[in-house]
OpenMM code with the backbone's topology and positions (N, CA, C; nanometers):
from openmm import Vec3, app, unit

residues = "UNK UNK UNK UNK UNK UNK UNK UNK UNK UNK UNK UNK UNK UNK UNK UNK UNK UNK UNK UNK UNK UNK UNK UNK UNK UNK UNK UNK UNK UNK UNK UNK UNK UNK UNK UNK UNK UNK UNK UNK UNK UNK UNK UNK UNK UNK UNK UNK UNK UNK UNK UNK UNK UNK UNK UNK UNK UNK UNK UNK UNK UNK UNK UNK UNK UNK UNK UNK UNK UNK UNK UNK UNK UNK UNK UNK UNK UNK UNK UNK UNK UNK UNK UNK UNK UNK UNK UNK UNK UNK UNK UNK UNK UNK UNK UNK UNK UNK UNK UNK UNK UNK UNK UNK UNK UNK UNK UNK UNK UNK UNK UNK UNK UNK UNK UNK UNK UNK UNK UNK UNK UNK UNK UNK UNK UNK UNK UNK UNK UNK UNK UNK UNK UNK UNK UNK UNK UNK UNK UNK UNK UNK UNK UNK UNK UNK UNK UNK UNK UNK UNK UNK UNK UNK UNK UNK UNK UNK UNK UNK UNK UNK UNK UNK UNK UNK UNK UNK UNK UNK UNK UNK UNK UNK UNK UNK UNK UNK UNK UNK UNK UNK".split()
positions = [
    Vec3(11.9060, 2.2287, -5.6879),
    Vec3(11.9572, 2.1323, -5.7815),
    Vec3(12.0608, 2.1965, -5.8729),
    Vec3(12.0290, 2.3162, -5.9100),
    Vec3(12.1498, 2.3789, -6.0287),
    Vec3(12.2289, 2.4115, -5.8915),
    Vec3(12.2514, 2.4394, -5.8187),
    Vec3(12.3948, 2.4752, -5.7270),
    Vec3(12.4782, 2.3613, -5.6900),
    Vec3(12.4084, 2.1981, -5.7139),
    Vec3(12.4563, 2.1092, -5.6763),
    Vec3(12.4753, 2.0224, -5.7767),
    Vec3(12.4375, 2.0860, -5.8958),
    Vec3(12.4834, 2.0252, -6.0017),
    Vec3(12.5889, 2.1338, -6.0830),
    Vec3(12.5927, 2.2709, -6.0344),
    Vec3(12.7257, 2.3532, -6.0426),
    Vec3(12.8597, 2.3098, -5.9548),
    Vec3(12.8130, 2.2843, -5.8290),
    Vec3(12.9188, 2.2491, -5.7460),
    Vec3(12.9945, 2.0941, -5.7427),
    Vec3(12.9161, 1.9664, -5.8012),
    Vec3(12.9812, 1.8697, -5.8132),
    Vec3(12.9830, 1.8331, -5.9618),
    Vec3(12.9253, 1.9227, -6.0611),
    Vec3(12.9578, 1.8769, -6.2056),
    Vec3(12.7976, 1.8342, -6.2610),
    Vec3(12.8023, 1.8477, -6.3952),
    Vec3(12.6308, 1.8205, -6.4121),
    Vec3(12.6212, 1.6670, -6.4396),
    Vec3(12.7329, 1.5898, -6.4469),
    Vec3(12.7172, 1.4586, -6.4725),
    Vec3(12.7456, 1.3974, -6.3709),
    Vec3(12.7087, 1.4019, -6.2348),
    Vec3(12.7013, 1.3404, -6.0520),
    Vec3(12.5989, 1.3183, -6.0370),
    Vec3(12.5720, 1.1428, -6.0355),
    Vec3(12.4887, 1.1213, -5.9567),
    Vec3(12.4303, 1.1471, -5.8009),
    Vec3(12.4817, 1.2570, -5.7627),
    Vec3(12.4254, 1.3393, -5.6253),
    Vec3(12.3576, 1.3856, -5.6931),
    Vec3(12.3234, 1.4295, -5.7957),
    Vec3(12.2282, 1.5478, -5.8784),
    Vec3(12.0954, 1.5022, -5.8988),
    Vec3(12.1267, 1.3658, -5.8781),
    Vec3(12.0064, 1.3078, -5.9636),
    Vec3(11.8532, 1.3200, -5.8339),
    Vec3(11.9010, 1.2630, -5.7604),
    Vec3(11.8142, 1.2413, -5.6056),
    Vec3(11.7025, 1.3480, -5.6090),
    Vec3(11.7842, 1.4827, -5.5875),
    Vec3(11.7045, 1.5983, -5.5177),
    Vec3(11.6349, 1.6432, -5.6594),
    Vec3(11.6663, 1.6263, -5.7576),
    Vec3(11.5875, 1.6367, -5.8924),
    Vec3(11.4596, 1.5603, -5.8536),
    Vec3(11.4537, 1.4118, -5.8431),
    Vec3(11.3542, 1.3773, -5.8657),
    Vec3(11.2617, 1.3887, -5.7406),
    Vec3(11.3083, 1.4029, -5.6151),
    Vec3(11.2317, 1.4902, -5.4997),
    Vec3(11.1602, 1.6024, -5.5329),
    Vec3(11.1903, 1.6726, -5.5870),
    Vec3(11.1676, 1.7786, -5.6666),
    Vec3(11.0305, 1.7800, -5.6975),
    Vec3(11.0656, 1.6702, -5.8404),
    Vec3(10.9438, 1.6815, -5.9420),
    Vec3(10.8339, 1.6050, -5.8753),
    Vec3(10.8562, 1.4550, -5.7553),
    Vec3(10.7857, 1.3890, -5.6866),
    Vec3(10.7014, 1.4841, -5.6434),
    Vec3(10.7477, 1.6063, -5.5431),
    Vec3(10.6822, 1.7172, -5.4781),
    Vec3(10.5919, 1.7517, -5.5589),
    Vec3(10.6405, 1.8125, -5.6517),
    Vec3(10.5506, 1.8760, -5.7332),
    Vec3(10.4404, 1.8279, -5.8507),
    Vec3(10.4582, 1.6863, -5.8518),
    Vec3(10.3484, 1.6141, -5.9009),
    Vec3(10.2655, 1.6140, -5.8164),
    Vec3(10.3376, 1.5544, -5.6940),
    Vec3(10.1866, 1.5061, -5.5782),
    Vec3(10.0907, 1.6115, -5.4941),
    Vec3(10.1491, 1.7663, -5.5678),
    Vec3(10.0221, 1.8889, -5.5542),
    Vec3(9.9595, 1.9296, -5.6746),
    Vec3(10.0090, 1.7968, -5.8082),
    Vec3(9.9220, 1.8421, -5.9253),
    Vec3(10.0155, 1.9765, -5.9926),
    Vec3(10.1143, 2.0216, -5.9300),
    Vec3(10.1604, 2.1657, -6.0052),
    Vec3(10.2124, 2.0656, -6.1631),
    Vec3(10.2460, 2.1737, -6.2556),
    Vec3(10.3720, 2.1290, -6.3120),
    Vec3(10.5131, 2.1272, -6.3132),
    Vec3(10.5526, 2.0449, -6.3563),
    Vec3(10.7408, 2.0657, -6.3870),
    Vec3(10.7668, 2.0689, -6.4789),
    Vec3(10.9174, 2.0666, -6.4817),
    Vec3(10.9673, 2.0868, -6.6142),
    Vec3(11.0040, 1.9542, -6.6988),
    Vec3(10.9381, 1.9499, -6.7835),
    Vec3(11.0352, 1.7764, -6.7999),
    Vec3(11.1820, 1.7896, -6.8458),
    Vec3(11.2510, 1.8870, -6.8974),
    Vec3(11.3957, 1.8648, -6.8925),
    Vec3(11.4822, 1.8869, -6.7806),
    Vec3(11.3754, 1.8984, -6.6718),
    Vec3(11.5003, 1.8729, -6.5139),
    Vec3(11.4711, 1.7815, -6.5124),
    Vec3(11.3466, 1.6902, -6.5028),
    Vec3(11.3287, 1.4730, -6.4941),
    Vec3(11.4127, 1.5082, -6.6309),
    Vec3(11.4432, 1.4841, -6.7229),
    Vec3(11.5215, 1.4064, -6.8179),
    Vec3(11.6770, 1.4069, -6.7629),
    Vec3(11.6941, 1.5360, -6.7708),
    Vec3(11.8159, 1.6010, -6.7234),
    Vec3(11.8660, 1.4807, -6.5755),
    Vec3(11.7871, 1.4347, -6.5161),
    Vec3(11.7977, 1.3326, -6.3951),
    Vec3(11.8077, 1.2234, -6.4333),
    Vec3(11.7259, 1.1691, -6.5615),
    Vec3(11.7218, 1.0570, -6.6021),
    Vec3(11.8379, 1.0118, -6.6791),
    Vec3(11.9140, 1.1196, -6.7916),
    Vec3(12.0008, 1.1054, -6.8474),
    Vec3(12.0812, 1.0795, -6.7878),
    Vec3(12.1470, 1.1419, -6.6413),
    Vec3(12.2787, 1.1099, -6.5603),
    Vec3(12.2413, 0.9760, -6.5122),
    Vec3(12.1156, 0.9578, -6.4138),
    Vec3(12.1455, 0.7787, -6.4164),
    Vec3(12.1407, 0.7436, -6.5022),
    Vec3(12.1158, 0.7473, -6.6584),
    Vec3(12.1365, 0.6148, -6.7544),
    Vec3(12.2644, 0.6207, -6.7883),
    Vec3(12.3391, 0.7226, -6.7549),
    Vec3(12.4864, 0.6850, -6.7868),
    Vec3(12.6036, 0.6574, -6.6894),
    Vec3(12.5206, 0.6893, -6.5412),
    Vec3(12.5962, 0.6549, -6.4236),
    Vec3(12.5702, 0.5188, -6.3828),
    Vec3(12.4797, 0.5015, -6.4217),
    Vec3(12.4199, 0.3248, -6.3087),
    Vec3(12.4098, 0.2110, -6.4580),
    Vec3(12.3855, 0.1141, -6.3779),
    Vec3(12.3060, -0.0231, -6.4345),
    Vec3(12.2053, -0.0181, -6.4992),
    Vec3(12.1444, -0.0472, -6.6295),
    Vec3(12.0644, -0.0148, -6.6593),
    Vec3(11.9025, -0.0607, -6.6305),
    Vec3(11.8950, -0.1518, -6.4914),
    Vec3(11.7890, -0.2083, -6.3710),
    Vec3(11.8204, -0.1666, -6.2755),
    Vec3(11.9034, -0.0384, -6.2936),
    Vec3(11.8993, -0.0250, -6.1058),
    Vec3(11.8098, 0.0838, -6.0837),
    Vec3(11.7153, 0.0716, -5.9530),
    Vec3(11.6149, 0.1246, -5.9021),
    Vec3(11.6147, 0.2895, -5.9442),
    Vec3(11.7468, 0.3518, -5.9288),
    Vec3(11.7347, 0.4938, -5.9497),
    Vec3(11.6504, 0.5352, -6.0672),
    Vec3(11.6892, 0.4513, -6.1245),
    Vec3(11.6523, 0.4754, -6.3319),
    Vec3(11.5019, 0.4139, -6.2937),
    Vec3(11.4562, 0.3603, -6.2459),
    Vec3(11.2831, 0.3464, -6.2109),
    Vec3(11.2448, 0.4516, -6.1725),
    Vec3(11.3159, 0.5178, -6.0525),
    Vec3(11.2649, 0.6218, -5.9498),
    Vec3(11.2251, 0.7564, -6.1279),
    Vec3(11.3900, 0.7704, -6.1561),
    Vec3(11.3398, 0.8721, -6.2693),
    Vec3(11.2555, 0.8430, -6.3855),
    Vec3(11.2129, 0.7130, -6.4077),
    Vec3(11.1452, 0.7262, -6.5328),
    Vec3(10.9841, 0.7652, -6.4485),
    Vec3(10.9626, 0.6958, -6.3724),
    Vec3(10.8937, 0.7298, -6.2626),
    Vec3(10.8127, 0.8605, -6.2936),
    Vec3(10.9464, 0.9249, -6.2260),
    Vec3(10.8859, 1.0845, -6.1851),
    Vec3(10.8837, 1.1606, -6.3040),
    Vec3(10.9308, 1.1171, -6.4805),
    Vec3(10.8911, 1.1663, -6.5724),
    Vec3(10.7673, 1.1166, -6.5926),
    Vec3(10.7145, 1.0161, -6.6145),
    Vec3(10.5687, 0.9690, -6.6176),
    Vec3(10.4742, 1.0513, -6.5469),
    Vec3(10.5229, 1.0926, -6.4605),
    Vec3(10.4426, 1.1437, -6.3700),
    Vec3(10.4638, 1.2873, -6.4138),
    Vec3(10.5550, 1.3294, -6.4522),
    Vec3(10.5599, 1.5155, -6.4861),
    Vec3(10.5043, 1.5179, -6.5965),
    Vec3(10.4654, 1.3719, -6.7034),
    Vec3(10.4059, 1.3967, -6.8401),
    Vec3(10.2606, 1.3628, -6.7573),
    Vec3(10.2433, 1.3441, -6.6864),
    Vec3(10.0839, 1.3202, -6.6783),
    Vec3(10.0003, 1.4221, -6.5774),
    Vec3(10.1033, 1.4877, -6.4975),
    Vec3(10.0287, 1.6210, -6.4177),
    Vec3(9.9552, 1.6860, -6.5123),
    Vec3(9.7944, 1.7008, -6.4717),
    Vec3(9.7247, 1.7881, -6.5435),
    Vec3(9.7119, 1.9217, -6.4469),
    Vec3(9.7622, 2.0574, -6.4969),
    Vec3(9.7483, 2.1827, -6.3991),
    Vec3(9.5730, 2.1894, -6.3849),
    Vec3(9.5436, 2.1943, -6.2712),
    Vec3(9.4042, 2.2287, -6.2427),
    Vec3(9.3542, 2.3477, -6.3341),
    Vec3(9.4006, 2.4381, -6.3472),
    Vec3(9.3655, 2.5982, -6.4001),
    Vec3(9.4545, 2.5977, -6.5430),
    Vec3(9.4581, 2.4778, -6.6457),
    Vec3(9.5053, 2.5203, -6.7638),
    Vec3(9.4815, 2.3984, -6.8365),
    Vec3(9.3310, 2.4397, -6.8617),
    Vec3(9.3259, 2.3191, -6.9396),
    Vec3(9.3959, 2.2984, -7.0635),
    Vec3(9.4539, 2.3786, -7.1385),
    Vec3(9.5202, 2.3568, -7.2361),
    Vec3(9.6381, 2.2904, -7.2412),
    Vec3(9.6835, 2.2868, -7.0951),
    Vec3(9.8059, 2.2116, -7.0420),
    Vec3(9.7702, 2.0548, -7.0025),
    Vec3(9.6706, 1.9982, -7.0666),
    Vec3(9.6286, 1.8832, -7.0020),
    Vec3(9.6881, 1.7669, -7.0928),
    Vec3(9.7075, 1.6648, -7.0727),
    Vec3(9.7850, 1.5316, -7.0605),
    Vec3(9.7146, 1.4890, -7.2152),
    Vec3(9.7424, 1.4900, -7.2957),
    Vec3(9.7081, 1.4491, -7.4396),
    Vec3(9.7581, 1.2966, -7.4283),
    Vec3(9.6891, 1.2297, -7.5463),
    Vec3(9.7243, 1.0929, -7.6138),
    Vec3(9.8924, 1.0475, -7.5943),
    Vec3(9.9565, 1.1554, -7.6923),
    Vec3(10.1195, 1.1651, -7.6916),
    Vec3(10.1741, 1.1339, -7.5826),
    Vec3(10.1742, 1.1956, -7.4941),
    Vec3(10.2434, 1.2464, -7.3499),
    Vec3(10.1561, 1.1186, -7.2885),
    Vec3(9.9977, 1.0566, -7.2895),
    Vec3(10.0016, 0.9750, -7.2219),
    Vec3(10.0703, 0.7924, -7.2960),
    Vec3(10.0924, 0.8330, -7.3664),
    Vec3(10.1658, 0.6683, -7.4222),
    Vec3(10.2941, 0.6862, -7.3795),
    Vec3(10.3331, 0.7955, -7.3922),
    Vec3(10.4898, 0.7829, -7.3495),
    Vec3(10.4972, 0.7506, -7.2172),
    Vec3(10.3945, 0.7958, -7.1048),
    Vec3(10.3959, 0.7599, -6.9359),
    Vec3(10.3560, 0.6227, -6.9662),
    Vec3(10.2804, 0.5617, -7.0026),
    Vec3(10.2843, 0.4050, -6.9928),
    Vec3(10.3717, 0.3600, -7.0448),
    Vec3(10.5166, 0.4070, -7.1477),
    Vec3(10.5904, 0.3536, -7.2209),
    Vec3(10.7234, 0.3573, -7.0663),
    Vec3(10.6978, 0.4304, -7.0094),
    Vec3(10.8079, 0.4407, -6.9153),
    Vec3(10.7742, 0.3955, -6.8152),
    Vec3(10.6677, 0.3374, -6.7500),
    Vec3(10.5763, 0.2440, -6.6718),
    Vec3(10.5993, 0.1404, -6.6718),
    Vec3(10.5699, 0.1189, -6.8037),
    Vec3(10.6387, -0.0573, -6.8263),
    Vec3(10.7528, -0.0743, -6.8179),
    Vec3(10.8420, 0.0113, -6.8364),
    Vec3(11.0077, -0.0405, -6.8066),
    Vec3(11.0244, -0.0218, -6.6858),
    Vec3(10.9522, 0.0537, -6.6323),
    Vec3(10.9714, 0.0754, -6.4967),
    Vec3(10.9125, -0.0325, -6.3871),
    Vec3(10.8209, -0.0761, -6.4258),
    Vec3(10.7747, -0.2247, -6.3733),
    Vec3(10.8853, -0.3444, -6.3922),
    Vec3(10.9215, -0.3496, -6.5188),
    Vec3(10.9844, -0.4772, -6.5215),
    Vec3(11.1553, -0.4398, -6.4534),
    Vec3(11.1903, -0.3582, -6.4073),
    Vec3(11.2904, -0.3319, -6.3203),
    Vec3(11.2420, -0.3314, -6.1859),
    Vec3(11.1566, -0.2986, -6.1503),
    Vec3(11.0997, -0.2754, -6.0192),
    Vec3(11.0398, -0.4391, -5.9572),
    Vec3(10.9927, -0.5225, -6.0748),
    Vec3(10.9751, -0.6965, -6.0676),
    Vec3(11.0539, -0.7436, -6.0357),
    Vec3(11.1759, -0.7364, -6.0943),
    Vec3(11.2936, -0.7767, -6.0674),
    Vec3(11.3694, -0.7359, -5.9211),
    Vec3(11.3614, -0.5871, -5.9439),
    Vec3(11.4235, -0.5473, -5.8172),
    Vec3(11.3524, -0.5841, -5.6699),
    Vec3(11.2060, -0.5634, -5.6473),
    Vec3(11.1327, -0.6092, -5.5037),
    Vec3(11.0411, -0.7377, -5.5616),
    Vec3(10.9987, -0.7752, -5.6832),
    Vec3(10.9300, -0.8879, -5.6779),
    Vec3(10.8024, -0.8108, -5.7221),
    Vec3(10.7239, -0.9069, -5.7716),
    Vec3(10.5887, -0.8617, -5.8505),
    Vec3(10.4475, -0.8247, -5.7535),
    Vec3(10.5078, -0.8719, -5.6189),
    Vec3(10.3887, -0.8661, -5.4930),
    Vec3(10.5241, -0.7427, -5.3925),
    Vec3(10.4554, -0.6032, -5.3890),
    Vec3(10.5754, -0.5440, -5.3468),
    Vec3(10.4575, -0.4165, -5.3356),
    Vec3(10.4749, -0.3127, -5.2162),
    Vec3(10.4203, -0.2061, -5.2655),
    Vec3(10.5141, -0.1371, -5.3138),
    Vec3(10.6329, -0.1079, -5.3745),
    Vec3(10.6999, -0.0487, -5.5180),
    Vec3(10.6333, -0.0935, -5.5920),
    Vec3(10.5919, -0.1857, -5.6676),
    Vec3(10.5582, -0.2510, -5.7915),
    Vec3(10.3573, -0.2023, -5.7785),
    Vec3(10.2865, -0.2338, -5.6837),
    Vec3(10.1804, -0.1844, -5.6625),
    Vec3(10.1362, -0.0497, -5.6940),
    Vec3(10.2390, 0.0286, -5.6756),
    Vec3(10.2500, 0.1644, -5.7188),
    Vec3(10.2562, 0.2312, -5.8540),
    Vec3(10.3324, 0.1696, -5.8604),
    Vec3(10.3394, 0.1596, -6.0449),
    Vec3(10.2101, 0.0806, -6.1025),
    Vec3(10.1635, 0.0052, -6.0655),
    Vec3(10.0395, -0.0426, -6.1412),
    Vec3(9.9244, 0.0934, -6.1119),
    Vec3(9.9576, 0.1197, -5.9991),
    Vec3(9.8371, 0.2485, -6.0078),
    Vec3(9.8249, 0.3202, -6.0967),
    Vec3(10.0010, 0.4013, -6.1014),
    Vec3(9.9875, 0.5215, -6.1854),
    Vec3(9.9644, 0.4591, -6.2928),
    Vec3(9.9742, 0.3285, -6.3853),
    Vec3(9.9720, 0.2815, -6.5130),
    Vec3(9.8212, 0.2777, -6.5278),
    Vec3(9.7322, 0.2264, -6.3760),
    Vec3(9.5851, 0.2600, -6.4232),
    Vec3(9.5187, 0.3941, -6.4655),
    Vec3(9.5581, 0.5078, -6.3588),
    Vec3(9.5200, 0.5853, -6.4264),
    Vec3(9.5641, 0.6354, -6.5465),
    Vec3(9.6748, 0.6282, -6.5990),
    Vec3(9.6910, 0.6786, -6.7057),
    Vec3(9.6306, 0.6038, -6.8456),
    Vec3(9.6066, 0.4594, -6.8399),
    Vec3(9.5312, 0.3766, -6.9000),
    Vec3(9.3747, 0.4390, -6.9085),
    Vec3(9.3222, 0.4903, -6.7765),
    Vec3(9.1638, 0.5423, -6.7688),
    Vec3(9.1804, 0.6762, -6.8591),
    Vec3(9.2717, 0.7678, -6.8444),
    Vec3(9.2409, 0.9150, -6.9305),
    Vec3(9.3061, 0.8448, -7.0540),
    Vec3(9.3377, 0.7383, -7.1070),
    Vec3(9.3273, 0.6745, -7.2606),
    Vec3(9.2207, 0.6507, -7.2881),
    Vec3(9.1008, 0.5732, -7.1706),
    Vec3(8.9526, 0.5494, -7.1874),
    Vec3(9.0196, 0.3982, -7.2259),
    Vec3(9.1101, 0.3447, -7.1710),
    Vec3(9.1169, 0.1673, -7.2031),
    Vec3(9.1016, 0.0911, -7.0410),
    Vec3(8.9990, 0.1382, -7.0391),
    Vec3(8.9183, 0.0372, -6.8611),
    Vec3(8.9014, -0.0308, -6.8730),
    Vec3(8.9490, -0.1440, -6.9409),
    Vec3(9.0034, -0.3236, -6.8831),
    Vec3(9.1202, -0.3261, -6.8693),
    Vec3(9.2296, -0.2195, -6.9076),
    Vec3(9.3698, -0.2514, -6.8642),
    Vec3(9.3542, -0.1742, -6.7535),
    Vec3(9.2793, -0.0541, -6.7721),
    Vec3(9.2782, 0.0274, -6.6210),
    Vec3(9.2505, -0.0347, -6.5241),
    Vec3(9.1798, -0.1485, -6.5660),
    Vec3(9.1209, -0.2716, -6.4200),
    Vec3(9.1894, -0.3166, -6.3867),
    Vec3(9.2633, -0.4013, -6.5170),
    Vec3(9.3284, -0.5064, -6.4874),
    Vec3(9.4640, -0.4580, -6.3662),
    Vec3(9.5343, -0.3475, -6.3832),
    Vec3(9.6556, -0.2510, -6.3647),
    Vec3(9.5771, -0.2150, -6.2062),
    Vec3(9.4482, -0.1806, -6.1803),
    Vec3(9.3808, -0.1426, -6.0468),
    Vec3(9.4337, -0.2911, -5.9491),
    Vec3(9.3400, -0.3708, -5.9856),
    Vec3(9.3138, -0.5312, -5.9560),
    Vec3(9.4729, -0.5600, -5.9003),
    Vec3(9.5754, -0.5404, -5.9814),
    Vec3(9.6743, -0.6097, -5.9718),
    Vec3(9.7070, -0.5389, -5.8553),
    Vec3(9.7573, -0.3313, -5.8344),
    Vec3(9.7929, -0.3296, -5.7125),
    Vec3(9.6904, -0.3724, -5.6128),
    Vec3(9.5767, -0.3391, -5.6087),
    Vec3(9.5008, -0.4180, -5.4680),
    Vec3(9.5205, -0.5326, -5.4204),
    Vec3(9.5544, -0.6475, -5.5283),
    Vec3(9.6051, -0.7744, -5.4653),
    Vec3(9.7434, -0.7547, -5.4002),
    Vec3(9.8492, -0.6765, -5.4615),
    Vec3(10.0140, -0.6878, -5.4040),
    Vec3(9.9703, -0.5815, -5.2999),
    Vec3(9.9168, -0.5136, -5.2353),
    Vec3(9.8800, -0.4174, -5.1081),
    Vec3(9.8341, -0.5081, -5.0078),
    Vec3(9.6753, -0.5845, -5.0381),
    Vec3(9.6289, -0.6559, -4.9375),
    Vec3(9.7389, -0.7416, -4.9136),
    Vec3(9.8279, -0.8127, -5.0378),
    Vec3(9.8953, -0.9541, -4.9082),
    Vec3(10.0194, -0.8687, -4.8673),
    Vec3(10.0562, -0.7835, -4.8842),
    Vec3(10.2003, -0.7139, -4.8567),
    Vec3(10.1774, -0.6221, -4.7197),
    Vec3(10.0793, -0.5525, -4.7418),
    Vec3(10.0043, -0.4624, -4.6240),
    Vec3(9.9125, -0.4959, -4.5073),
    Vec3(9.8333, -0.5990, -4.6101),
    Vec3(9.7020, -0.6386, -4.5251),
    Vec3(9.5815, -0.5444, -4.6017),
    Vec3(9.4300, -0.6254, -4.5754),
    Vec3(9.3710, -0.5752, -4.6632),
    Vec3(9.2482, -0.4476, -4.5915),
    Vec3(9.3338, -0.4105, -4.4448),
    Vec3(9.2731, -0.2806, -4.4259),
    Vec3(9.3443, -0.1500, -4.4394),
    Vec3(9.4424, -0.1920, -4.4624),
    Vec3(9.5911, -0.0262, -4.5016),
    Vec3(9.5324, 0.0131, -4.6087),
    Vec3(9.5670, 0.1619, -4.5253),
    Vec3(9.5238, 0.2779, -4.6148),
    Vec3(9.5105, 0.2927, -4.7614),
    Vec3(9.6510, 0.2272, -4.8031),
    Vec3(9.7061, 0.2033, -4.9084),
    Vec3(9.5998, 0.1567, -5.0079),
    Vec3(9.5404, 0.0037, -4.9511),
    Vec3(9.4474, -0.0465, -5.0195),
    Vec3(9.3361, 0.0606, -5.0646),
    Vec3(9.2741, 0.1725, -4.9527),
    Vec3(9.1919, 0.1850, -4.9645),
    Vec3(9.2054, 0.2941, -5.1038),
    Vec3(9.3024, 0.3433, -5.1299),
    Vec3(9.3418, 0.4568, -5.2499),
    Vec3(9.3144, 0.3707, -5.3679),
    Vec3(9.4350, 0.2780, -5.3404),
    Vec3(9.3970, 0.1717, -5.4614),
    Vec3(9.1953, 0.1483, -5.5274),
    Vec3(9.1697, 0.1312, -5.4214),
    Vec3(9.0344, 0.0769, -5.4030),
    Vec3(8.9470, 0.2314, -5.5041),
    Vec3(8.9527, 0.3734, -5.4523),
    Vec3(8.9175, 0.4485, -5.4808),
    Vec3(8.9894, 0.4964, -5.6259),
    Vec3(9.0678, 0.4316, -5.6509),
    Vec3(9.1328, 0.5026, -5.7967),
    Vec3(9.0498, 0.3850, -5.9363),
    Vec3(8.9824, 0.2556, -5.8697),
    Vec3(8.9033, 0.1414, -5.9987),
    Vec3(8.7851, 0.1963, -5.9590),
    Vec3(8.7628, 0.2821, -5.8465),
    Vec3(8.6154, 0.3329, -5.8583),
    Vec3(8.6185, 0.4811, -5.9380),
    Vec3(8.6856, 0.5449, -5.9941),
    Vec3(8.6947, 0.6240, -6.0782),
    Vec3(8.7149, 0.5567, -6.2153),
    Vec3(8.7501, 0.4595, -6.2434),
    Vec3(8.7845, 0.3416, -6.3870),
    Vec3(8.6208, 0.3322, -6.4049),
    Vec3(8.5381, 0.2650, -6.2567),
    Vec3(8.4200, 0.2307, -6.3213),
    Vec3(8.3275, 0.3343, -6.3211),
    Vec3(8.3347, 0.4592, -6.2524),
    Vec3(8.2745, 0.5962, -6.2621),
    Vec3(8.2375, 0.5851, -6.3892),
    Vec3(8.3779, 0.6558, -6.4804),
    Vec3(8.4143, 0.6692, -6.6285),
    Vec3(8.3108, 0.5937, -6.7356),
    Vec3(8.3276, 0.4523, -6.6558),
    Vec3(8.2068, 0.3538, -6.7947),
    Vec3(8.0692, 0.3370, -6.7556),
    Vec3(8.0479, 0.4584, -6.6098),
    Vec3(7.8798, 0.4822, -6.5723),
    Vec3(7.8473, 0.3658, -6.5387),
    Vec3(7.9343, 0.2874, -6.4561),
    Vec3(7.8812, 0.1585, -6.3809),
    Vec3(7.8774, 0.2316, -6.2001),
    Vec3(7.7969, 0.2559, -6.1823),
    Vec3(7.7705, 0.3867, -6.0679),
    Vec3(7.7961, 0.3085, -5.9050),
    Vec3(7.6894, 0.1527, -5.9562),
    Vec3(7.6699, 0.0888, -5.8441),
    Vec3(7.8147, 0.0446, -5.7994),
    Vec3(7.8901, -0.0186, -5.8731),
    Vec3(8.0419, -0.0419, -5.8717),
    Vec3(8.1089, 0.0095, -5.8151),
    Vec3(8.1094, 0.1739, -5.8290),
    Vec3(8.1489, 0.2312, -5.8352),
    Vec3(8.1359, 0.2961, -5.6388),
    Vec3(8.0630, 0.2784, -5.6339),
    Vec3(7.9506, 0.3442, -5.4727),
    Vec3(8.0183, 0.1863, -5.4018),
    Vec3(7.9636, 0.0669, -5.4331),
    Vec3(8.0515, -0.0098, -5.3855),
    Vec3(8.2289, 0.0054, -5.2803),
    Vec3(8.2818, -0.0021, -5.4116),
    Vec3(8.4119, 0.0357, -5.3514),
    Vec3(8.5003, 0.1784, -5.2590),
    Vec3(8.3862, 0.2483, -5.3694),
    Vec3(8.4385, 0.4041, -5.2258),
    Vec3(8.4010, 0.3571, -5.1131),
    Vec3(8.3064, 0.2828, -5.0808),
    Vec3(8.2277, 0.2320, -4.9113),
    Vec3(8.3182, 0.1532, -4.8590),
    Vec3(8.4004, 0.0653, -4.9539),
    Vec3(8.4909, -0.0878, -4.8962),
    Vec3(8.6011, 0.0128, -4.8426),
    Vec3(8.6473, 0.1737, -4.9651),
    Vec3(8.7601, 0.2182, -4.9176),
    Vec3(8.7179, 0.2969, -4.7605),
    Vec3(8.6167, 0.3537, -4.7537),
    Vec3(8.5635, 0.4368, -4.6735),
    Vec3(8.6071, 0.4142, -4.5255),
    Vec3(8.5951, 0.2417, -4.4992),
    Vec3(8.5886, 0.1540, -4.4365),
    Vec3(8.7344, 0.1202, -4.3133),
    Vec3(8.8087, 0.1342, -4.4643),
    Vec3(8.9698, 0.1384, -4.4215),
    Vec3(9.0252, 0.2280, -4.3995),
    Vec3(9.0065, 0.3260, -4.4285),
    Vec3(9.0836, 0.4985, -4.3829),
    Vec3(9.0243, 0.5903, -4.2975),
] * unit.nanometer
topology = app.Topology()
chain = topology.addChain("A")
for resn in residues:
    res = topology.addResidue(resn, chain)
    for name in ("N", "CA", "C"):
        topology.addAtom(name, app.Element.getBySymbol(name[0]), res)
């Protein structure tokens, strides 16, 4: 990313892409990133694009997601109050561009309700964490069908919501419905 943001200028949207590949990668093994390479990505699309166009989802996105990686081996590095309001603060804008852009029944938009559940559950607010679960499982089953894989994550991420409030049976429930599908 710095050689290709040396070689075409730091304000090219070519820069922006492999940035947020990047941090995508490295959320989805739990490592951390840096959040001023996602900003640093985010800043060039907000001044290169539209301010609803998908890119600027993709990066608020993958900052939400670099503020909410907790490193396995540091707990001191773990996802505080702060850092988690700001990922739902960039969630929600990122939804209502992503509504607009594929529609409110979409797995883009399903996706984003996930990450907004969990980050709602490590707030400890499990009726929005539901509500935010509930919603992608419905846009998966009619978009996917209601045996894709997809569903079944969904399915396993409100059985950690109801883990949390020691509703056990609930909870054993739905890992079995996901069990089922994957």
């Amino acid at each position: 990313t710095l050689f290709r943001s040396n070689l075409l200028g730091g304000n090219n949207i070519l820069v922006v892409p492999p940035s947020l590949a990047r941090t995508s990668a490295l959320c989805a093994k739990q490592y951390p990133c840096r959040i001023a390479d996602v900003q640093t990505a985010l800043d060039i699309a907000k001044s290169l694009l539209p301010a609803e166009h998908p890119l600027i989802t993709a990066s608020q996105v993958a900052k939400a997601r670099a503020l909410a990686v907790r490193p396995p081996d540091d707990p001191g590095a773990n996802m505080n109050y702060w850092t988690a309001e700001a990922a739902c603060d960039l969630l929600h804008s990122s939804l209502k561009i992503t509504e607009k852009a594929f529609g409110a029944i979409s797995v883009q938009t399903a996706r984003l309700w996930d990450y907004l559940g969990d980050i709602y559950r490590f707030l400890r607010q499990f009726r929005e964490a539901e509500e935010a679960h509930l919603k992608a499982i419905g846009a998966k089953e009619q978009v996917l069908g209601p045996e894709h894989y997809q569903v079944a994550e969904s399915l396993r991420l409100l059985a950690k919501v109801y883990q949390c409030q020691e509703q056990h049976e609930q909870a054993i429930n739905l890992h079995m419905r996901a069990d089922r599908k994957s």
